[in-house]
KOLGUFI-357493 format. One record per residue (C-alpha): residue in three letters; x, y, z. Coordinates in steps of 0.05 Angstrom, whole numbers, padded with zeros to 5 digits, always signed. Layout:
N
ALAXYZ/...
This chain:
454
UNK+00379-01342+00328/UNK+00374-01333+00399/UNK+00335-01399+00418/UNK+00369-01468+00417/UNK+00315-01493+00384/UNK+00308-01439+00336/UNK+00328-01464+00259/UNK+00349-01408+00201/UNK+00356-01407+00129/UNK+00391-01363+00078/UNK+00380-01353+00009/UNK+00422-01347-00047/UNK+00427-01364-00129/UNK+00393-01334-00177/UNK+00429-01281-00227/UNK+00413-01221-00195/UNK+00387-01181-00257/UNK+00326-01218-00242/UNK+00308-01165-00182/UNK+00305-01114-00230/UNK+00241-01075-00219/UNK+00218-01106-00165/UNK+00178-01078-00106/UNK+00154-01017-00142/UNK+00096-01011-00089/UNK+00105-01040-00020/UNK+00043-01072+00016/UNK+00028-01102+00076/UNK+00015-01173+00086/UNK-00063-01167+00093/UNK-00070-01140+00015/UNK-00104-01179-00032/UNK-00059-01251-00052/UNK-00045-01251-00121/UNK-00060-01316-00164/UNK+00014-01337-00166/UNK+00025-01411-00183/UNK-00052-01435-00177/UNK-00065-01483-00108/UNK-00022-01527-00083/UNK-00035-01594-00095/UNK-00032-01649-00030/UNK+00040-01690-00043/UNK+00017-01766-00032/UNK+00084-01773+00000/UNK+00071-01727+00052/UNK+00131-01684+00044/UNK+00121-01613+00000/UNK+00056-01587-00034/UNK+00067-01562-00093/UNK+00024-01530-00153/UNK+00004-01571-00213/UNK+00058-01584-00265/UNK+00116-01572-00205/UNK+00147-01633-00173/UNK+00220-01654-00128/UNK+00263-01696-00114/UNK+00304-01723-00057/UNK+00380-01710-00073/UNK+00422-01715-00014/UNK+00395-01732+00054/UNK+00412-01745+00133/UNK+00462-01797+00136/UNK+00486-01811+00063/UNK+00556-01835+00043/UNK+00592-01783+00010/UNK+00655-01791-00036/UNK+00707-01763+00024/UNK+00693-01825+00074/UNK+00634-01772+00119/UNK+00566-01773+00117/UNK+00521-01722+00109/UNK+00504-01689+00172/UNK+00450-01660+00197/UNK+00404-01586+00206/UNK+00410-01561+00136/UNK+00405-01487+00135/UNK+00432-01431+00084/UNK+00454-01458+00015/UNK+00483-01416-00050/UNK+00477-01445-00124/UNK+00541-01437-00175/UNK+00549-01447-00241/UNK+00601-01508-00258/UNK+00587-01510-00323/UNK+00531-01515-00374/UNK+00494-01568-00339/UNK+00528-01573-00277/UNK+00524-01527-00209/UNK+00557-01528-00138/UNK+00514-01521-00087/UNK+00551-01506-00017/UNK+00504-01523+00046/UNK+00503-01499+00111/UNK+00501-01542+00171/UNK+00469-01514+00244/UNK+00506-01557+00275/UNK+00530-01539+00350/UNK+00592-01572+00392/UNK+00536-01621+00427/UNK+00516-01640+00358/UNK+00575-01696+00343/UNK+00523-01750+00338/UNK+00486-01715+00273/UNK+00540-01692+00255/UNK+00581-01710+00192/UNK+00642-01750+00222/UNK+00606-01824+00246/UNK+00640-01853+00185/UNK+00718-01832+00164/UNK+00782-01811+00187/UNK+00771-01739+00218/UNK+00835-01748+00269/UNK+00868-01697+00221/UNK+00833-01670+00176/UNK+00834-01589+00168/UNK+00786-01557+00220/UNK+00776-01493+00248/UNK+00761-01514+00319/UNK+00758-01577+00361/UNK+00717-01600+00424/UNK+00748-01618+00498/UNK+00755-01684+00474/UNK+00800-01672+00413/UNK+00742-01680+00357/UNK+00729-01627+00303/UNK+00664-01595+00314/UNK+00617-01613+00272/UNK+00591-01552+00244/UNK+00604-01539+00176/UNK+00588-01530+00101/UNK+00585-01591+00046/UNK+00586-01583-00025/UNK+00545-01620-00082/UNK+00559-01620-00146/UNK+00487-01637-00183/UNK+00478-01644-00264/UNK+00417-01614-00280/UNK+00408-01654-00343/UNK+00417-01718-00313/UNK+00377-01701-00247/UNK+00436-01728-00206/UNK+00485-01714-00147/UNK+00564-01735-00187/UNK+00595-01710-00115/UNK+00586-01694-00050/UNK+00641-01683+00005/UNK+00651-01633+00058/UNK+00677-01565+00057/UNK+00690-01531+00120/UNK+00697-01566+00186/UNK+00702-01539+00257/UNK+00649-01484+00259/UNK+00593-01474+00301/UNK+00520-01461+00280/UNK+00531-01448+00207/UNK+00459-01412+00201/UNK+00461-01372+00135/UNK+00510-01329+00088/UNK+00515-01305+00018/UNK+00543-01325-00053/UNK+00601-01275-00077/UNK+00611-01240-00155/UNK+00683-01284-00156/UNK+00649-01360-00133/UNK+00649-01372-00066/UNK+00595-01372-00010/UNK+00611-01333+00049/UNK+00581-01387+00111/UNK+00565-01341+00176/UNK+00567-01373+00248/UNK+00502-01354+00292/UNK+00540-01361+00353/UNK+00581-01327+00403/UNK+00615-01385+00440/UNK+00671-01364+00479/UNK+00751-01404+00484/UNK+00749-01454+00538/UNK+00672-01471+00540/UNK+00686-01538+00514/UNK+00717-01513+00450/UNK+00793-01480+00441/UNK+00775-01414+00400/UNK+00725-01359+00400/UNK+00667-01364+00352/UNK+00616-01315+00318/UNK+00653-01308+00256/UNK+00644-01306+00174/UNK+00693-01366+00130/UNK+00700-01362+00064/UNK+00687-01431+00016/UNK+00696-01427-00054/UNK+00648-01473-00092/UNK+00702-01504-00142/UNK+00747-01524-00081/UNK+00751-01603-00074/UNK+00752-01620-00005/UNK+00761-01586+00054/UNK+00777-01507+00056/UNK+00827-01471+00100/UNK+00783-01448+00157/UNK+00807-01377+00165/UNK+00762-01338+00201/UNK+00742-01267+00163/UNK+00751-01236+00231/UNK+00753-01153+00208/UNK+00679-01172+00183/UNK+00664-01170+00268/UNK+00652-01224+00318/UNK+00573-01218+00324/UNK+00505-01267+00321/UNK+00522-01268+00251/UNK+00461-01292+00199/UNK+00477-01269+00125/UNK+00513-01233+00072/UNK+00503-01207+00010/UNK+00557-01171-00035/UNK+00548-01116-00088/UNK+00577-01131-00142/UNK+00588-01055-00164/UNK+00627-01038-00105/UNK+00646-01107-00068/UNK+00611-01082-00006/UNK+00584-01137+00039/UNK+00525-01124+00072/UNK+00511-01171+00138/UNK+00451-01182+00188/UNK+00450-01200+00258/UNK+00392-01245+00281/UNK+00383-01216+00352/UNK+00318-01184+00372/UNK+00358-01109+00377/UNK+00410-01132+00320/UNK+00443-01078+00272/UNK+00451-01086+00200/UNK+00521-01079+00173/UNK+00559-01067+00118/UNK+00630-01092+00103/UNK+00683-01036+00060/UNK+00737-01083+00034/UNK+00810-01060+00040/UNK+00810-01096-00028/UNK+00742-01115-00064/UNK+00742-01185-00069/UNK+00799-01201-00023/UNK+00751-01199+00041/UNK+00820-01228+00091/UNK+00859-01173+00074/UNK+00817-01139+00119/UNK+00770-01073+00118/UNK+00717-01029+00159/UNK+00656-01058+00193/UNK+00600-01004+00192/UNK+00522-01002+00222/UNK+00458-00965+00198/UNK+00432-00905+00221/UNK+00366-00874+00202/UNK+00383-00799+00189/UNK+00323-00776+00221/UNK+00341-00813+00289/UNK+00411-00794+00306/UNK+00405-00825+00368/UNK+00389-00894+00343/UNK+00334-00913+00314/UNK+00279-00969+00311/UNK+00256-01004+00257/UNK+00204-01070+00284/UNK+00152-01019+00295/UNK+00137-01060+00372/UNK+00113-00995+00415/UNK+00139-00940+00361/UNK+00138-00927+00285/UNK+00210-00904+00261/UNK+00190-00930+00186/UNK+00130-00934+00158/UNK+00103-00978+00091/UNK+00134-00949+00039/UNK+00169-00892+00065/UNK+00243-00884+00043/UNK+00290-00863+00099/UNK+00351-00833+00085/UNK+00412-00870+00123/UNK+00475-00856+00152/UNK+00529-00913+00167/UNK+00570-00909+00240/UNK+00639-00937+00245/UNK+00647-00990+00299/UNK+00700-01005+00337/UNK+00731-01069+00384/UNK+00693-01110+00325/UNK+00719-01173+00355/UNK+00670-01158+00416/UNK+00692-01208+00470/UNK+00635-01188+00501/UNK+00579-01197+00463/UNK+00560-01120+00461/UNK+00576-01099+00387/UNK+00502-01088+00384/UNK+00489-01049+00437/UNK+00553-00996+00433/UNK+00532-00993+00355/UNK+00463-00976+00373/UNK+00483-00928+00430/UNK+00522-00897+00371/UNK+00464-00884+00330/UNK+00455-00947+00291/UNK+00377-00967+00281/UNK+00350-01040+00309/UNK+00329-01090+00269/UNK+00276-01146+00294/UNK+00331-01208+00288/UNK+00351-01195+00209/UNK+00357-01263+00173/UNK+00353-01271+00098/UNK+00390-01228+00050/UNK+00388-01226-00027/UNK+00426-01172-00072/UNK+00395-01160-00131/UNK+00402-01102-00183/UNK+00433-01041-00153/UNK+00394-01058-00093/UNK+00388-01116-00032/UNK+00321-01145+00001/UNK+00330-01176+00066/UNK+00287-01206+00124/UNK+00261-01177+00199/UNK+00233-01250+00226/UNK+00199-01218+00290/UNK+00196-01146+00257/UNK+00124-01106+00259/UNK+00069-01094+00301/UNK+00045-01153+00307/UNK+00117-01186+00306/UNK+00104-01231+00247/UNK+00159-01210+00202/UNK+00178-01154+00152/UNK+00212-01142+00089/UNK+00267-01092+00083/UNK+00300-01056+00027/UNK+00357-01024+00015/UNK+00381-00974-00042/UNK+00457-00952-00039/UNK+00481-00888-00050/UNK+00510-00880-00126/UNK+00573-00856-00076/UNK+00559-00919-00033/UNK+00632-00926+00023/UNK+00651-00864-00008/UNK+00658-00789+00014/UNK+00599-00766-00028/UNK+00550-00810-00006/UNK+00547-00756+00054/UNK+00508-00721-00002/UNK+00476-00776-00028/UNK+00455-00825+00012/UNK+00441-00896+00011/UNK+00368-00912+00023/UNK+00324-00954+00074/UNK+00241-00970+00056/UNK+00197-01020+00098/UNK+00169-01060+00043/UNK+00131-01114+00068/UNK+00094-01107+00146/UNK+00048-01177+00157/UNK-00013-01169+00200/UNK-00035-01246+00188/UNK-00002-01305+00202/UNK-00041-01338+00143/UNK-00011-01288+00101/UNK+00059-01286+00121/UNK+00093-01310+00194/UNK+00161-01311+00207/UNK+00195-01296+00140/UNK+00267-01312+00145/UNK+00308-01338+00074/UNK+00296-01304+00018/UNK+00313-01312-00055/UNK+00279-01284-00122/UNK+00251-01329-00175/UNK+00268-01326-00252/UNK+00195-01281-00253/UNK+00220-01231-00209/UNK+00183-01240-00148/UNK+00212-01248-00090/UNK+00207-01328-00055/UNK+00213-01328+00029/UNK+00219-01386+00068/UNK+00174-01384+00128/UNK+00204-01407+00199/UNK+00158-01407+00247/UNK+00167-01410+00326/UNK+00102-01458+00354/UNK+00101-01526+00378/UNK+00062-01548+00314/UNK+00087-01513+00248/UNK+00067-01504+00184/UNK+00119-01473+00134/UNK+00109-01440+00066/UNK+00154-01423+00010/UNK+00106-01355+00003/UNK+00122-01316-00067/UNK+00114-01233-00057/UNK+00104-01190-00136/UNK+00125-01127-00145/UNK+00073-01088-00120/UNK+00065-01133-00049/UNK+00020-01190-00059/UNK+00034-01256-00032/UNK+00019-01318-00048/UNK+00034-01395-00031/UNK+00086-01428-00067/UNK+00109-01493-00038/UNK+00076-01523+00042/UNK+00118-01563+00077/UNK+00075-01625+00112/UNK+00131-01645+00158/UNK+00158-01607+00224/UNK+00208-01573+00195/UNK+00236-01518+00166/UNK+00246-01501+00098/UNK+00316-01469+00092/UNK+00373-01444+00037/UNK+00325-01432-00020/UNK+00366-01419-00088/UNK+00355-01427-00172/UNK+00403-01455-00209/UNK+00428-01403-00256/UNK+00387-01420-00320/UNK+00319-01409-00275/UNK+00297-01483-00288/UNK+00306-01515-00210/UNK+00293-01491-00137/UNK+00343-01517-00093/UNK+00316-01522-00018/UNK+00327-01553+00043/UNK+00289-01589+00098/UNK+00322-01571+00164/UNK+00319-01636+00200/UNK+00328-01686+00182/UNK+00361-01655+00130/UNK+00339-01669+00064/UNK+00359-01625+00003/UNK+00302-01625-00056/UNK+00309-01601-00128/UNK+00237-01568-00153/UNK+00232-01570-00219/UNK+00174-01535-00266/UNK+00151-01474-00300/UNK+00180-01414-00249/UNK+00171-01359-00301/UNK+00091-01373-00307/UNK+00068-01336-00240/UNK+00016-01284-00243/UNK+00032-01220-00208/
């Protein structure tokens, strides 16, 4: 995000077999709403609408003890769900938290003189930007742990879950060394869910220094594919020295619309590179300097041939293909839906011949419809689920569900001014994890997910 008091999500969770099939006809926002869920039904405590027969709960929130000595800190953002076990998953969470931040921030209780952190402040505290990690039993209904993860960072906005267990956490923010902090930032860390305590905060620095937002890996290949939430940002992909073992290093790559070798535009604000439903055939650029000290990885990409994307946010990979987020994209800069097909040769020499594949699948036109989609996930039905974030001085965000051929509909309101953020199902479909920016609150939504009507 570029604004300071912007707030961003990510998705991730659900297995990914259930995208299979999905998006077979691409609409815009304005086409009919499908019946999804039925109406949402007024929550008496004020907190998230739901349809009848769904309902939440409260499981961690601003300010609770957890089981390392810290507290749980504030502006929840991205989140990833893992499998522990049969009735147990991991859920790691994001925290937006910047260097000013300290007060909300996860270290007003506890030693933190020396605990492992990435980065530390003029006055010798860790930053408090960060992941946590819960471990919640789904029969029970209950949080058995909670503890932090990943200290140090700045402005953890979203990321991505991985094929081997860990969830890639993404800074949105290109602080410089020596503006109150003592290292660069704008980087990807690495946190594997099963970890106990705090991780070894290595930045993932051959995946670029940019406005990072999130990830998503193919599991065929081990590709990682990245967006940048900046109103001219690329979309990247990530080729892996070794698939799987991102800090051993690799090649950072951009997207280029075939048809516009000289860079290319995709929010449709003044021209129409991509229209609904089109499928454009891509071509990725190599960058170089991906540590860009000065901010301009964007621009030399783009002057490269790489296309713009209206400040990419939420990705999800799915089967043998990803769906990710344009917040400000379209005409009427209210969002868009991307898509992405890879090429069977995807990172490889015959993809030349081949190649990977772009399609605009979702354009709104109405705010009521659709405004400022940002984290996305898919439910156990197979439609897609975005969380809304939008940019006014009164809000009102919806968990809106999208079918396979483009119809929306409502699937959760939140009656507090907030954003919705992280959205994930545990792996057995039964529970939508989400969070409530600030104060953060993390709910559990439990009910029948595989019901909606398309």
């Amino acid at each position: 995000m570029t604004l300071d008091i912007s707030r961003r999500a990510f998705t991730a969770g659900f297995a990914a077999s259930a995208f299979s099939g999905l998006a077979r006809v691409p609409a815009i926002a304005s086409a009919p709403t499908a019946p999804g869920y039925g109406p949402l039904r007024e929550d008496p405590a004020g907190l998230l609408d739901l349809p009848q027969g769904f309902s939440y709960r409260v499981i961690s929130q601003l300010g609770d003890s957890m089981d390392d000595g810290f507290v749980v800190g504030d502006r929840a953002d991205g989140m990833g769900c893992f499998a522990i076990d049969r009735r147990r998953v991991a859920l790691v969470r994001n925290h937006e938290l910047q260097v000013k931040h300290q007060k909300t921030g996860p270290f007003l209780r506890g030693d933190a003189a020396r605990i492992a952190t990435y980065d530390r402040d003029s006055d010798g505290r860790p930053l408090p930007g960060g992941t946590s990690t819960l471990i919640y039993n789904l029969a029970t209904g209950r949080v058995e742990r909670q503890h932090l993860s990943l200290a140090g960072t700045i402005r953890n906005c979203a990321g991505g879950i991985t094929p081997w267990g860990s969830w890639l956490t993404c800074e949105e923010d290109m602080t410089r060394a020596g503006s109150g902090v003592g290292k660069d930032h704008g980087w990807v860390f690495e946190v594997p869910a099963r970890h106990r305590g705090l991780v070894d905060p290595v930045p993932l620095k051959a995946m670029g220094r940019f406005n990072h937002e999130a990830a998503a890996v193919d599991p065929r290949t081990g590709i990682v594919y990245l967006t940048e939430d900046r109103e001219d940002g690329l979309f990247y992909r990530f080729l892996p020295d070794r698939p799987g073992q991102l800090a051993r290093g690799g090649r950072l790559q951009a997207l280029g619309l075939r048809d516009r070798p000289k860079g290319g535009d995709t929010s449709n604000k003044g021209r129409r590179d991509i229209s609904i439903g089109a499928w454009k055939a891509v071509r990725w650029i190599d960058l170089d300097g991906t540590d860009a000290p000065d901010d301009d990885l964007r621009l030399r990409g783009h002057k490269a041939g790489a296309a713009r994307f209206a400040r990419g946010e939420g990705i999800h990979w799915g089967e043998g293909e990803a769906y990710f987020t344009c917040t400000s994209g379209g005409a009427k800069a209210l969002g868009q839906v991307m898509r992405y097909r890879p090429s069977p040769h995807e990172g490889q020499p015959g993809e030349t011949d081949a190649p990977g594949m772009v399609q605009l699948f979702v354009e709104s036109t109405d705010p009521a419809m659709f405004n400022y989609g940002d984290n996305l996930t898919v439910g156990p039905n197979g439609h897609l689920i975005v969380c809304e974030d939008q940019y006014t001085d009164v809000v009102d965000n919806y968990l809106r569900g999208v079918t396979p051929n483009g119809a929306l509909y409502p699937v959760a309101r939140c009656r507090v001014q907030t954003e919705l953020a992280g959205a994930c199902f545990s792996p057995d479909g039964s529970t939508l994890f989400v969070n409530l920016y600030s104060p953060t609150r993390t709910l559990a939504i439990s009910g029948p997910w595989r019901t909606a009507v398309a």
